[in-house]
C-alpha positions, 0 to 999 in steps of 0.5 A, spaced: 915 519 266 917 523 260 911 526 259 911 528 266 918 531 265 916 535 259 910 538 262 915 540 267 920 543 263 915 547 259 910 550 265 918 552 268 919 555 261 912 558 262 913 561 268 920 563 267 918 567 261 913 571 264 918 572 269 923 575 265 917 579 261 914 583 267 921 584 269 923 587 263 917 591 262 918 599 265 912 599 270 906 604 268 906 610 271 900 613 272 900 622 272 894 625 275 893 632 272 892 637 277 888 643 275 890 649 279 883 652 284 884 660 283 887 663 290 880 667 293 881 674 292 880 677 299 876 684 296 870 684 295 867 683 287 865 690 287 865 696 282 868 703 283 863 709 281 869 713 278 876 711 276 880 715 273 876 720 268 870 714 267 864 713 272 858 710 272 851 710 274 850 709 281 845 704 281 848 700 274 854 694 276 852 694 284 851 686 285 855 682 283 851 675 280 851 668 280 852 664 274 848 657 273 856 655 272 857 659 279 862 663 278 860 671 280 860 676 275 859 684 276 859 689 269 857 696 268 859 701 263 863 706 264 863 713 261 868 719 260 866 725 258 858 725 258 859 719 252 860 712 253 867 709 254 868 702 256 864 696 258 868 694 266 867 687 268 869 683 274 868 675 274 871 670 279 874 664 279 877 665 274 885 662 273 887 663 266 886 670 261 886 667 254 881 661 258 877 667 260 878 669 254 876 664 249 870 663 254 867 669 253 868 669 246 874 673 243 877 672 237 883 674 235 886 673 243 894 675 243 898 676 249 899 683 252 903 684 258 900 683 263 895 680 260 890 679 255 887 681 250 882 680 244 876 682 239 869 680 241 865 675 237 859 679 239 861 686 237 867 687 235 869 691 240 877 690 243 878 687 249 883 686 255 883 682 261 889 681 267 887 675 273 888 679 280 887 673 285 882 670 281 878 674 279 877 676 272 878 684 270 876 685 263 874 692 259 871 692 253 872 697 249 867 702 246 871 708 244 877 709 241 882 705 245 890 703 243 891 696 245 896 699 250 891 704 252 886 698 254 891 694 257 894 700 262 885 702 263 885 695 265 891 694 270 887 702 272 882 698 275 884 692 277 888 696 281 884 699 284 879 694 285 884 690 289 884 695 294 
């Protein structure tokens, strides 16, 4: 009997503990990080012939490609005065500048309002990006640019590619 007694006794100890434990104890919370899906542009991914004083071929920059990533990308180079200028490339979806930046391997990436901007580890040239509805406005130097001067020709284009 007192055996009977003493196992009651601790299987209510048992289960009072555990009680007290689970009530005691904060609940786990559980976070589910979203990552943010770029608005699509309503423009379409399409090179301006000139902007500005800087043009293009024609025929360079016309069709946009799709990457194995699927993201769509369109580059040309851009001359002024007969000489080449600035490489202008266009790429979607993209969400984050400095992402975008480190991607497309810039070094040295620092903020400039509003955007971007970096040296390329292919080329060392200077380069800024700005995001407009997703889509990723880089120009990368090739000749003499201020980093305030490549990020106004930079804003130059989104502007005019966002229509």
């Amino acid at each position: 009997m007192t055996l009977a007694i003493v196992t009651v006794v601790l299987v209510a100890v048992a289960a009072g503990s555990g009680y007290l434990v689970n009530r005691l104890t904060p609940a786990t919370v559980i976070t589910e990080t979203v990552t943010p899906t770029p608005t699509p542009a309503s423009w379409p991914l399409a090179l301006p012939v000139t902007i500005g004083e800087y043009s293009r071929d024609a025929n360079e920059g016309a069709t946009p490609t799709t990457g194995t990533d699927g993201k769509q990308t369109v580059s040309a180079t851009y001359s002024r005065d007969g000489k080449p200028a600035a490489v202008i490339l266009l790429s979607r979806p993209h969400s984050d500048g400095q992402q975008f930046m480190q991607d497309a391997n810039m070094n040295a990436v620092a903020e400039v309002e509003p955007g971007w901007c970096g040296i390329s580890g292919d080329n060392n040239l200077d380069a800024c990006v700005v995001i407009r509805d997703g889509t990723a406005v880089l120009v990368l130097a090739m000749a003499d640019f201020s980093r305030t001067e490549l990020m106004e020709l930079t804003v130059q284009v989104a502007d005019q590619v966002d229509g």
